[in-house]
C-alpha positions as CSV (number, residue, x, y, z in Angstrom):
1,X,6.3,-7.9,11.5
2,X,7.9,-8.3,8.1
3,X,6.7,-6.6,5.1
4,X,6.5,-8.6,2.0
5,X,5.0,-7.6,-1.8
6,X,3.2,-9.6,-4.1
7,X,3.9,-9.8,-7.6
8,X,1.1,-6.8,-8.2
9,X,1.9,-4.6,-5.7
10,X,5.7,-4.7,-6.9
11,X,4.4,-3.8,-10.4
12,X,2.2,-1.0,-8.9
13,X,4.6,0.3,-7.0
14,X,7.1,0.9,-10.2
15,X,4.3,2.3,-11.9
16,X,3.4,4.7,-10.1
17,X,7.1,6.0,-10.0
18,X,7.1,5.5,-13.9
19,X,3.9,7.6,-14.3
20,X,5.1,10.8,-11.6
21,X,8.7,10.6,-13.1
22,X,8.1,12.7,-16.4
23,X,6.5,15.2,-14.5
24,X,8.5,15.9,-11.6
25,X,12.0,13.0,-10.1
26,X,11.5,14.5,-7.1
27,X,7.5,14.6,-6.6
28,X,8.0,10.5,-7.4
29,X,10.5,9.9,-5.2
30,X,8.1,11.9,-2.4
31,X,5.2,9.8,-3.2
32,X,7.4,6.6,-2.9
33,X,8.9,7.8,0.4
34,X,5.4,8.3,2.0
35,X,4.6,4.7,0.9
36,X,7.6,3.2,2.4
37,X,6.4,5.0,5.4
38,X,3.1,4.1,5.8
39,X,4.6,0.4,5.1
40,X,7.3,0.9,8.1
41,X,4.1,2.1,10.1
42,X,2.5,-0.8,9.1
43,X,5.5,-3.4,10.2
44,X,4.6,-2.1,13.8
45,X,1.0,-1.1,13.6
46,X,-0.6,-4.3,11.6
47,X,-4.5,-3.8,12.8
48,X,-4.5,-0.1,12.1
49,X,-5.9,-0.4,8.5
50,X,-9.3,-0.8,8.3
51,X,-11.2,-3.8,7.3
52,X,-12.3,-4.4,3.7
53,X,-15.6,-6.7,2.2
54,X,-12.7,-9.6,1.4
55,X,-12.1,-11.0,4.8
56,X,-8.7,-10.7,5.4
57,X,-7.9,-7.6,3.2
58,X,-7.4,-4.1,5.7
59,X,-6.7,-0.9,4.1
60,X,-4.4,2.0,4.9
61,X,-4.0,5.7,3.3
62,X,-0.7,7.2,2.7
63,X,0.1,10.0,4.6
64,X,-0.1,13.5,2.5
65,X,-0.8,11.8,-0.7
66,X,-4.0,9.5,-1.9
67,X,-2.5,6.2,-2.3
68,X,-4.4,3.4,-0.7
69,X,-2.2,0.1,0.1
70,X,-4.3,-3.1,0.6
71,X,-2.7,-6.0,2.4
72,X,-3.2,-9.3,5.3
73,X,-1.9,-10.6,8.0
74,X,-0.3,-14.1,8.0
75,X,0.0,-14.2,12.1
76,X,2.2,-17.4,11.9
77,X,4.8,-16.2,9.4
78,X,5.0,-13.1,11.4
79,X,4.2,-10.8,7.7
80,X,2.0,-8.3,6.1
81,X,1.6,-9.1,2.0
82,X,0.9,-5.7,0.7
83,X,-1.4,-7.0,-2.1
84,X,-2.3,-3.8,-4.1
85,X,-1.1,-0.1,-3.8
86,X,-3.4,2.1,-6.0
87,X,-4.3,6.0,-6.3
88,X,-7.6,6.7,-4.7
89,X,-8.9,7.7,-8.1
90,X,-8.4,4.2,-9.2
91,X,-11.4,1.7,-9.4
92,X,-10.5,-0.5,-6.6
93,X,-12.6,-4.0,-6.0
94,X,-12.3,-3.5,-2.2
95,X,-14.4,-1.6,0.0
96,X,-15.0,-0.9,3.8
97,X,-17.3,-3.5,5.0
């Protein structure tokens, strides 16, 4: 499956590199490896997130660092939209069912 990004989770995905950047180039550019990795996983996993109280919404964790990527499944176009990428510290409006 194809990955694609809405507007938001394009914007949270530069801001997260924005905010790690002052305080260490290489820490961000970790933390946005292991969420193009969990995406990549994603691509050819798409059920492996777990379901959220939106119907439709499933939920994955980065590996080694808390970032939580929320997304859905268009079956027919063959994509994930990654909706939302937030820190787990965040206060996120989906939950596990």
């Amino acid at each position: 499956m194809k990955i694609a990004y809405s507007p938001r989770a394009i914007r949270d995905l530069r801001s997260i590199s924005a905010d790690l950047k002052p305080r260490s180039l290489q820490g961000a550019k970790n933390v946005r490896a292991a969420i193009l990795t969990s995406l990549s996983q994603l691509s050819v996993f798409p059920q492996a997130g777990a379901p959220q109280n939106i119907q439709g919404v499933r939920k994955i964790i980065t590996r080694k660092y808390p970032y939580l990527i929320y997304y859905t499944i268009d079956q027919g176009a063959d994509e994930i939209l990654v909706i939302t990428i937030q820190h787990a510290a965040q206060q996120r409006k989906f939950t596990n069912q």
